[in-house]
C-alpha angles and dihedrals in degrees: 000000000000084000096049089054089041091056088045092052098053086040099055084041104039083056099040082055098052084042092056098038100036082061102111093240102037082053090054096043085061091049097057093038134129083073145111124266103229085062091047084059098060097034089060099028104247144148122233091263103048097035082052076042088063097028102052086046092051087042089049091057097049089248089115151012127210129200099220097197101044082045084237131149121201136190116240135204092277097052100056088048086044088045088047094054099056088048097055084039088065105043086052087054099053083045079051098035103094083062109040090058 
């Protein structure tokens, strides 16, 4: 029983994560990080509410940290293997691409 929850749990997580990072701004948010995020909100064109918004979402997930005081954001673990995947996805596709078209 304690498996089966285990296996739940990272599933219900490991997707919320894809949901979360796989959104075209947040994407974009963990390419330009390590940044600040006075200068994300510019980049992206954001206001303070919006860009936290984004940013709490992206933290949440594990795809992030922020240093709140010094106004920071960092990749974590997660975010370069997330980063890495799509990555790899891609390449795959444009191997795939003649016959998926």
């Amino acid at each position: 029983m304690e498996k089966e929850f285990i296996e739940k749990v990272t599933e219900r997580i490991t997707l919320n994560l894809f949901r979360v990072g796989c959104d075209k701004d947040n994407f974009r948010i963990l390419q330009a990080i390590p940044n600040d995020v006075k200068t994300l909100m510019k980049e992206f064109n954001l206001t303070k509410m919006p860009m936290n918004k984004r940013i709490n979402e992206l933290e949440k997930v594990g795809l992030l940290k922020r240093e709140r005081w010094k106004g920071s954001v960092e990749p974590t673990e997660l975010t370069t293997k997330f980063l890495d995947l799509i990555k790899d996805i891609k390449e795959k596709i444009k191997e795939e691409l003649p016959n998926l078209i």
